[in-house]
C-alpha positions as CSV (number, residue, x, y, z in Angstrom):
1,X,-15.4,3.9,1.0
2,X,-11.6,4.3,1.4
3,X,-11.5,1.7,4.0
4,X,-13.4,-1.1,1.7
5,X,-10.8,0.2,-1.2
6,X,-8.1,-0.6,1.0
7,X,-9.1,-3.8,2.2
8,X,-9.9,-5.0,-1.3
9,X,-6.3,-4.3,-2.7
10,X,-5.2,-5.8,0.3
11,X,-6.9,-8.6,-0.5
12,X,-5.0,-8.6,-4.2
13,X,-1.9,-8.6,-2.5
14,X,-0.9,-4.8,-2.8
15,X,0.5,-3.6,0.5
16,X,-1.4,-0.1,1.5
17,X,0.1,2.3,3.9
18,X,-2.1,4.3,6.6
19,X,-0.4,7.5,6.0
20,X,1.2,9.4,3.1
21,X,4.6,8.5,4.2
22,X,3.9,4.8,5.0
23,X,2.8,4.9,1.2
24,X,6.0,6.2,0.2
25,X,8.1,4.0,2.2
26,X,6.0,1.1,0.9
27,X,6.5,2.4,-2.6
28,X,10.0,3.0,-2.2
29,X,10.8,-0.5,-0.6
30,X,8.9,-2.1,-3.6
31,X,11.1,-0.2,-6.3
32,X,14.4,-1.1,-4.3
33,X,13.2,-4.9,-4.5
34,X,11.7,-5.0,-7.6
């Protein structure tokens, strides 16, 4: 399920957003810092 997918990258240390945009914003943050 999408909910088991999200805990297991969670779990690897990615960060996953809730909603489209929080994905972006967490994508964009990561770029900015990387």
């Amino acid at each position: 399920t999408a909910a088991a997918k999200k805990q297991a990258l969670e779990k690897a240390g990615v960060r996953v957003g809730k909603t489209p945009t929080e994905t972006a914003e967490l994508a964009r943050e990561i770029y900015q810092n990387g």
